[in-house]
N, C-alpha and C positions, 0 to 999 in steps of 0.2 A: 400930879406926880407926888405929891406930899414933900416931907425935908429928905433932904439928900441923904444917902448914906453911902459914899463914894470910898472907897477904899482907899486906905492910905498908903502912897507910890513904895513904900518899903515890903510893902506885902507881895506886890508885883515882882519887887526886883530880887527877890528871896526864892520866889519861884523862878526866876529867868536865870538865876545862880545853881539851883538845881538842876534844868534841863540840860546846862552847858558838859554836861559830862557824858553826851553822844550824839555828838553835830549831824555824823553819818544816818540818824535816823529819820532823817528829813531829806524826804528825797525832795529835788529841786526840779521842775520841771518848766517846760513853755507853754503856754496856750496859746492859741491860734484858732481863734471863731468865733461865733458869733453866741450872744450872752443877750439874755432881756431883763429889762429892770420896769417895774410898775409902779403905776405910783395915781392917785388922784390927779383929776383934771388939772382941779386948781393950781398944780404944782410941774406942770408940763414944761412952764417956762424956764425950771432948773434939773429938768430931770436927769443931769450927769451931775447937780452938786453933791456933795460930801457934805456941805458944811452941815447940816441940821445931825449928824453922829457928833460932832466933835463935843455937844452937850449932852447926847443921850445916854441917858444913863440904861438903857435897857436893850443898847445896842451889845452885840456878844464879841465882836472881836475888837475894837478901838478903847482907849480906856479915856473915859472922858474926862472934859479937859486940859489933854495928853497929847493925841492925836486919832485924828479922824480916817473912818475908811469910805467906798464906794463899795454897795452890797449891788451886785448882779446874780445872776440866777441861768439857770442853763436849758433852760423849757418856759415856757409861756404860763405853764402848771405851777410849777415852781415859783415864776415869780407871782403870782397872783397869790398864794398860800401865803408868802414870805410880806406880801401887802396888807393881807388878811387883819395882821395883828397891831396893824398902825390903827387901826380904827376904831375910837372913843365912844360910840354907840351899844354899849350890852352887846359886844359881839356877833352883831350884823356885820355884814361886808360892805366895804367904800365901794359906793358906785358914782359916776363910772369910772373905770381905770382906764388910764393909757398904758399901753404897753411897747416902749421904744426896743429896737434891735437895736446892737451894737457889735461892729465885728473889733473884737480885741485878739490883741500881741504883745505877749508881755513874757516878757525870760524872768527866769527864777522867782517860782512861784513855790510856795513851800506845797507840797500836795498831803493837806492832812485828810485826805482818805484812805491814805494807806495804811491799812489795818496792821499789817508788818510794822511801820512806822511808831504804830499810838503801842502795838505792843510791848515794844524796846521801850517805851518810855510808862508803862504801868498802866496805859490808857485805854479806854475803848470806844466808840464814835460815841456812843450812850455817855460817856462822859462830858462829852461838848455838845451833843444837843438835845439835853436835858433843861425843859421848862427853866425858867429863873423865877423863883415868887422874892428872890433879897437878893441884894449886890453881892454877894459872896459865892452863890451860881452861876455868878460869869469868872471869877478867878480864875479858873484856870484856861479857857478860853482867852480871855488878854493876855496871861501873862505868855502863852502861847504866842501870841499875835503878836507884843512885845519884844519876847525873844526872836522868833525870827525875821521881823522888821531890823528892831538893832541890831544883833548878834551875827544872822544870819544875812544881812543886807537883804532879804526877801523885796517883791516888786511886791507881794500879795498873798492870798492863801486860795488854793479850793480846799472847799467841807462841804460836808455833808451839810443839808437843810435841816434843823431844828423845828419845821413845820411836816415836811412831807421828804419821800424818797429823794428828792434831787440835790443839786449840788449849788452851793455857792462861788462864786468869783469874788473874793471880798480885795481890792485892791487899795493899796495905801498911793495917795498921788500926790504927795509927796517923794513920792520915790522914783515914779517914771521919768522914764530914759527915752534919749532920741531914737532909741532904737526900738518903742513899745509904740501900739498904733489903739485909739481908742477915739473909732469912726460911726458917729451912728449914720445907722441904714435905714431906718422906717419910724415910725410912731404911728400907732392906732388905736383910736378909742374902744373897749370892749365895756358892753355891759356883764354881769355877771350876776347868778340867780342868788337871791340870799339866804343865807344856811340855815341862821332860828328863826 
């Protein structure tokens, strides 16, 4: 991963001072179903941890060594694409992946795919899931995740996938409530054809 170049928490909180000037643009909503997350074999035995964001620096909604998220995915498609880019080979694809279900419940999700939403605030989905080649391509992205985490009490966010059409569940857990359910239903191994 080379030296770090981790942004420093004032740039963050400069942006989260700016957003605060239209709460109402965030709409807040519940999910309720079932989300998949993938992940190599090897790593089956923690595949609802969080902990391996709390360092990542190339992770887009958690700011690292801050606070960490849970990245879920809402199609099988989806989390498989969103797998894709864990993998240190010349961009071959990790085989095999597991692919666990999860039925999740969780209040107040901020929903940034509402295009109404990003436009009240100067933004467009193309803004969040835009490549990162430097830490400063995810700015706005955390300070998003940030802000609605602290400001907004958020449980989490849906967004749009940064790989393919589909959607993220990106959940801060640290935040869940007795009132959030977050049960897995299945785990299965999938091979997967490889792309170069």
């Amino acid at each position: 991963m080379g030296p770090s170049r981790l942004i420093p928490p004032h740039r963050y909180r400069a942006i989260v001072g700016s957003l605060a000037r239209d709460e109402a643009a965030f709409p807040k909503i519940e999910v309720n179903r079932l989300f998949v997350r993938a992940s190599p074999v090897k790593f089956v035995h923690a595949i609802a941890d969080n902990g391996p964001s709390f360092r990542n620096e190339k992770a887009r909604y958690n700011i690292p060594n801050s606070f960490s998220a849970l990245y879920l995915a809402d199609s099988d498609e989806t989390a498989i694409e969103e797998a894709r880019p864990t993998d240190s080979t010349a961009g071959r694809s990790v085989e095999p992946l597991v692919l666990a279900r999860f039925h999740v419940k969780l209040p107040r999700v901020c929903d940034l795919t509402s295009e109404d939403a990003l436009e009240r605030l100067d933004l467009s989905s193309e803004d969040l899931r835009k490549q990162a080649s430097e830490d400063d391509d995810h700015l706005m992205p955390r300070s998003l995740a940030l802000y609605c985490k602290k400001k907004l009490r958020a449980n989490g966010l849906l967004t749009s996938s940064a790989t393919c059409e589909g959607k993220n569940l990106v959940i801060f857990p640290d935040r869940l409530m007795l009132n959030s359910v977050l049960q897995l239903r299945s785990v299965r191994r999938i091979r997967q054809a490889r792309t170069r």
